[in-house]
N, C-alpha and C positions, 0 to 999 in steps of 0.2 A: 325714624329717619336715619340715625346713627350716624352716617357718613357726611350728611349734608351740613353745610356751611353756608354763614351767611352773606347774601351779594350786595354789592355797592354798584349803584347804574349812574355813572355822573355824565355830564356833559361836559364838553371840551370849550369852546369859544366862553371867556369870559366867567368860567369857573376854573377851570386848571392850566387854560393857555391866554395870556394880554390880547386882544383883538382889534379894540377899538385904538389903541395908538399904531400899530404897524398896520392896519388898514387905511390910516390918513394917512401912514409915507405912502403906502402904494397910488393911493388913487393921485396923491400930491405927483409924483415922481415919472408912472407911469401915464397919466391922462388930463393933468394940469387944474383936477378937481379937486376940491375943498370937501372937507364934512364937519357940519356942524351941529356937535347934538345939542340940540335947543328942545328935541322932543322924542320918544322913545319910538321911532323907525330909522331905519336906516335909507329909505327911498323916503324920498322928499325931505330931506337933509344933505343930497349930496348935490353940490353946482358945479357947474364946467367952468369953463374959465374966463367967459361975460359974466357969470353968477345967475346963469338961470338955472334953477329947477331940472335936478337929471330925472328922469321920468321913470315912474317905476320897472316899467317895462325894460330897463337897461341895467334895471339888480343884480338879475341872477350874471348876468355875462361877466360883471365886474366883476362879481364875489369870487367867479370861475376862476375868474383871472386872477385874484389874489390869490386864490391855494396853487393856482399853478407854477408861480413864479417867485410867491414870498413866503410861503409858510414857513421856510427856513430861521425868518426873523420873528417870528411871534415866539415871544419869552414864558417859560410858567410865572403863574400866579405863586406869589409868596406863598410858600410854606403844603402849597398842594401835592409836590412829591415825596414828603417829608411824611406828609398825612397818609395818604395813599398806602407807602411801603409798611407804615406801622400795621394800617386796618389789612394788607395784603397776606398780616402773617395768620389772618384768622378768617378770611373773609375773599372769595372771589370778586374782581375790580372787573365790570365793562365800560368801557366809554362809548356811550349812546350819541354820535353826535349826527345834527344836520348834515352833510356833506357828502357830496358824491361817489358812488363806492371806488369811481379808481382814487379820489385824492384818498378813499381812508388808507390805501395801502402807505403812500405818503407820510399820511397824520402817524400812521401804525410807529413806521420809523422815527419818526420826529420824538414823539412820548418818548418814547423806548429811549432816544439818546439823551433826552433830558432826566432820564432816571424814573419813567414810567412806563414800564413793560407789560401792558394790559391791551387787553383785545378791545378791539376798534370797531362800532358797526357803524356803518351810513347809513341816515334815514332818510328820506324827506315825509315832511309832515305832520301830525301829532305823533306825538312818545308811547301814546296808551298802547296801539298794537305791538310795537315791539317788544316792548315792556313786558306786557303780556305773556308774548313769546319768550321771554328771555326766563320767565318766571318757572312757563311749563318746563322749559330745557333744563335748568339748572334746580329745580324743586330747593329753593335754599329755605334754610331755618327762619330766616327774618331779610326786608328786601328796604333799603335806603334809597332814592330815586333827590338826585340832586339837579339842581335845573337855574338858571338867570331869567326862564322867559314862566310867565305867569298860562300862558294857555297849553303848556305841558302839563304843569301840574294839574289844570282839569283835568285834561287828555286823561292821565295816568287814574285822579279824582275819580274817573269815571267806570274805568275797566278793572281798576287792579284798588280797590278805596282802601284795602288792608296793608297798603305802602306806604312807608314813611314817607313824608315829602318836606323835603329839604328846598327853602328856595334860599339861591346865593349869587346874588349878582358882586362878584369878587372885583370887578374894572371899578375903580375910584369914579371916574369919568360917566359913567353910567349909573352909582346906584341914586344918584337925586332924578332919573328919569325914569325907573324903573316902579310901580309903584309893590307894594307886596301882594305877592300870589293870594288872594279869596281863596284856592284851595289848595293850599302849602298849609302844613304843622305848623310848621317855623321858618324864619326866615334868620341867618347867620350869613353874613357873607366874609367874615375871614375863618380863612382855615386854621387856625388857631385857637377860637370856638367853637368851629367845628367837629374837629374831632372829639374830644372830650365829650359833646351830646351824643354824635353816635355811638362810641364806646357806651356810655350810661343806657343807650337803647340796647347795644348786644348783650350788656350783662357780664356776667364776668366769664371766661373764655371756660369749653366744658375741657 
């Protein structure tokens, strides 16, 4: 292989960027809804402002609307750029994240000015495909797949099984709703124990 290097494919929402508190200003500020995690969805936890029930079907438009108008305010997760730029001096960073490919241009800059200057893809969907892809493109020595949501890691489980998998639900707020990935290695969610297992997985730098 010689030249190849190992990649890191994390996710953005809730591993490297806070989501769940600047999504309740948005929906608070712009639409007079509440969210309340009582349960691990984000539809059918958010009420208007009688307190009924926002119907699922009114997800995607909200979510739209938060990248469109506030992703300026979603802060990194403690210690995630810090981690990132260490494993960046040995290791190609992509951020796999759900989201629409114009906000990734967006998200592209936002990382970048919080001191995360790594390529950005949009997906929608499961991770395994792109994953996949990202595998063929980059033919890296060894592949780290970090994630908050438990039906990625199957996804990935399923196409790519020789990936590490990392599950990290980093939002405080979330990880008592989150239960652990069935097919995650491990589950870690501060970056601060994080890095130190994937270093012990790359070994020592050639």
């Amino acid at each position: 292989m010689g030249m190849s290097r190992p990649l890191i494919i994390s996710d953005c929402d809730g591993v490297l960027l806070e989501f769940a508190a600047p999504f309740t200003t948005y929906l608070a500020d712009a639409h007079a809804m509440t969210l309340r995690l009582d349960s691990y969805a984000l539809s059918g936890n958010i009420r208007d402002a009688a307190g009924e029930a926002v119907p699922a079907s009114a997800f995607p438009a909200l979510l739209d609307g938060f990248f469109t108008t506030h992703m300026p305010q979603q802060t990194p997760i403690s210690g995630a750029a810090e981690a990132l730029a260490q494993l960046a001096r040995r290791c190609d960073v992509v951020v796999l994240t759900n989201i629409a490919e114009h906000h990734a241009h967006t998200r592209t800059r936002e990382l970048a000015r919080m001191g995360m200057p790594y390529r950005v893809i949009g997906n929608h969907g499961p991770k395994g495909p792109p994953l996949a892809a990202l595998l063929a493109e980059y033919q890296p020595s060894a592949a780290v797949f970090i994630d908050d949501l438990p039906p990625h890691h199957s996804s990935v489980a399923t196409l790519t099984p020789h990936v590490h998998r990392l599950h990290m639900v980093a939002e405080i707020e979330l990880r008592h709703l989150i239960p652990d990935a069935a097919d995650a290695h491990v589950r870690i969610d501060h970056w601060a124990q994080a890095l130190p297992h994937i270093e012990s997985l790359l070994g020592d730098p050639a």
